[in-house]
N, C-alpha and C positions, 0 to 999 in steps of 0.2 A: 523243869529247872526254874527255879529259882532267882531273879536277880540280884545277886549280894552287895555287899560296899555300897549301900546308899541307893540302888537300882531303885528299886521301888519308892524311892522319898524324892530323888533329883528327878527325874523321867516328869512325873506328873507336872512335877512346878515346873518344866523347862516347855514341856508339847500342851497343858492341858491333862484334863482326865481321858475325855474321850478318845484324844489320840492318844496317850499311853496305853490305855488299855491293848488295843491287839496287837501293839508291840510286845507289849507283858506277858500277853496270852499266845502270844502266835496264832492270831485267830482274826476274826473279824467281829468282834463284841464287843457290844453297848455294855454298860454297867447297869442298868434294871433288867436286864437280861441273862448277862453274863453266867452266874449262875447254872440257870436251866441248861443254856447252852453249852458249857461247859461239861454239866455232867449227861451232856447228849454223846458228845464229840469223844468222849473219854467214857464214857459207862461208868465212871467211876473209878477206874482202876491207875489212874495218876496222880496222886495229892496233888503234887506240885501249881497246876492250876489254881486249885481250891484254895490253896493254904495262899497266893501271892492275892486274890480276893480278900482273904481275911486281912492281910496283912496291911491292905492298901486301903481298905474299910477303914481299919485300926486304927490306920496313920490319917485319915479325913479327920476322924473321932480326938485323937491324940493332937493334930497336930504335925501337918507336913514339914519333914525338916526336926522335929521335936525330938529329944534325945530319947520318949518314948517310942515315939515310930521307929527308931532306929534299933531301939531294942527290941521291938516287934518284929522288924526285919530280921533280925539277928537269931532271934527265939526260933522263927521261921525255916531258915536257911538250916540250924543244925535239929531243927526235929526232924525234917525232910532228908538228912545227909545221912541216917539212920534208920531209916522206914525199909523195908524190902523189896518196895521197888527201887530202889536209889541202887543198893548194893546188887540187882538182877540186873539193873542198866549198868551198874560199874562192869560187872563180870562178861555181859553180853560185847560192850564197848572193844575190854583186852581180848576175847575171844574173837572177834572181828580182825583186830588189826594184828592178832597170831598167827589166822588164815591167813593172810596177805603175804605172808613171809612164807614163801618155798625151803625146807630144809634139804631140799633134795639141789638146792643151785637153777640157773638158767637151760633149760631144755640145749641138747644137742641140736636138734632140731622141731624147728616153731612147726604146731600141728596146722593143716591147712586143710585137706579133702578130710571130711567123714564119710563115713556109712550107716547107714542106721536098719534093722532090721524088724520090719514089721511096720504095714502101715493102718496101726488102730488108732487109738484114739492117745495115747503113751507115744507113738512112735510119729504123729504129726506132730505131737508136741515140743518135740528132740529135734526135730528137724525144722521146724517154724523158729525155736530159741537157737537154733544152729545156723541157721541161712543168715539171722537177722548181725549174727557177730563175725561176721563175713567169712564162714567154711563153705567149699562147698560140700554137696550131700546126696550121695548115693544112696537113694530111699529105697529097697526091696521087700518088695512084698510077694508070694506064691500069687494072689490074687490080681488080675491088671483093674477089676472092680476097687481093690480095697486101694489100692494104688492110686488111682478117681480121685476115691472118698478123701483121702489123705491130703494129695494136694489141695483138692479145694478147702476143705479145712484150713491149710495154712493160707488159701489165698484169700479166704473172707476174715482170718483173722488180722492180717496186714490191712486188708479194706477198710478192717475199722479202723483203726491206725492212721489210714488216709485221711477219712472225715473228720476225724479229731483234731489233721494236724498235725499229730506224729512223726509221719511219716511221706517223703512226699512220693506223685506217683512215678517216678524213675528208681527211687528208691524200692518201690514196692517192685516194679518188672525185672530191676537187677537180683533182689533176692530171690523172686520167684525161680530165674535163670540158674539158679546154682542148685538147681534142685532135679539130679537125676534120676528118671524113676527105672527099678527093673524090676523086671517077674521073671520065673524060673527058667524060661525060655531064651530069654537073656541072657548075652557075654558076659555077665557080671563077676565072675570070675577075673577075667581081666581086670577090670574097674578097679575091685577088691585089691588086687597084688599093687594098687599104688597108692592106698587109705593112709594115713596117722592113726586112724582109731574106728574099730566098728563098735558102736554100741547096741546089745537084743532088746527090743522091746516084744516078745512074742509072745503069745500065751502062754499059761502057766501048766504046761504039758512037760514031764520031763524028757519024755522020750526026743521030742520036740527041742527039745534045747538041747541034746545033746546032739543029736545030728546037724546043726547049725553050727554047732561050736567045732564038731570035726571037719566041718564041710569050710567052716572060714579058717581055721588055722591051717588048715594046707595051702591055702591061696596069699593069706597077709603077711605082707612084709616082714621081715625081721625087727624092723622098729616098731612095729604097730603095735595097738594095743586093744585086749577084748576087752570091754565093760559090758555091764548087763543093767537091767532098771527092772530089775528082778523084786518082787514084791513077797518072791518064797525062800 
């Protein structure tokens, strides 16, 4: 984006160059560097950077404040409100805030247990981005190895999470906690008859997936609901 109405001409004369710049940029850059780094951070595929460089060049050249800088600014602002990336962020922007809007109204009832089936490398995943938005999660897998594999997966992914700060460590043992694991020997059946939603993350066997999908539609709720993460 762009700074329009004088952005690029009052900013400099108010802060300096130096500090306008990575407010202009959103970035942290010097102006003999700017540039390179610019087209490091972006590959290239944003004008917007580039062009408020030229334009701020311009206006050094021109004249801060100068009714050419201002036209420079201006030239600026409407080549850019026209480029195809402007009009893929305009589109991506309403598309975002479309999703946001439920046309189906507020849920009868807010979903809170899942189940997820399959603990591969798909199905730790569902269950790691599940735990973390506070469900809990009946993880089944036929295997109690792959089951293992699974947890720990989400539990060294939370781990980094911790070192980083993300995340703190109560935070990390609660989510772990909401993570039930069963293999086939397993009541999971029960479990199942009180889910919001199972989702399959299983292999891509059809036979396979049909016997899951008969074997959880007898046990799930009337409200529940099946999803798959079906790649076929």
């Amino acid at each position: 984006v762009l700074p329009g109405a004088g952005g690029t001409q009052r900013l400099p004369k108010l802060t300096g160059l130096l500090n306008a710049l990575p407010m202009l940029l959103t970035g942290s850059i010097v102006l003999n560097k700017a540039r390179d780094q610019v087209m490091k951070q972006t590959k290239g595929k944003y004008p917007a950077p580039l062009k408020i460089l030229d334009v701020v060049g311009a206006s050094f050249e021109k004249g801060l404040g100068s009714k050419a800088a201002y036209e420079a600014e201006s030239k600026g602002f409407g080549e850019l409100g026209v480029t195809p990336e402007s009009k893929a962020l305009v589109s991506i922007f309403f598309g975002q805030t479309a999703c946001k809007k439920s046309p189906y109204g507020k849920p009868k009832q807010s979903p809170k247990k899942l189940a997820v089936l399959g603990g591969g490398l798909m199905g730790a995943g569902i269950t790691e981005v599940s735990v973390t938005k506070g469900y809990d999660v009946f993880l089944k897998d036929m295997s109690l190895e792959a089951l293992g594999k699974a947890q720990k997966t989400v539990y060294d992914n939370l781990s980094k999470k911790l070192k980083k700060k993300a995340m703190t460590s109560a935070e990390l043992t609660r989510n772990m906690t909401r993570i039930t694991a069963l293999d086939a020997n397993s009541n999971w059946a029960q479990h199942f008859g009180s889910v919001d939603m199972v989702i399959e993350a299983v292999p891509e066997i059809m036979d396979l997936k049909r016997k899951i999908i008969q074997e959880t539609e007898a046990v799930l709720p009337e409200h529940g609901i099946f999803a798959t993460n079906t790649s076929a």
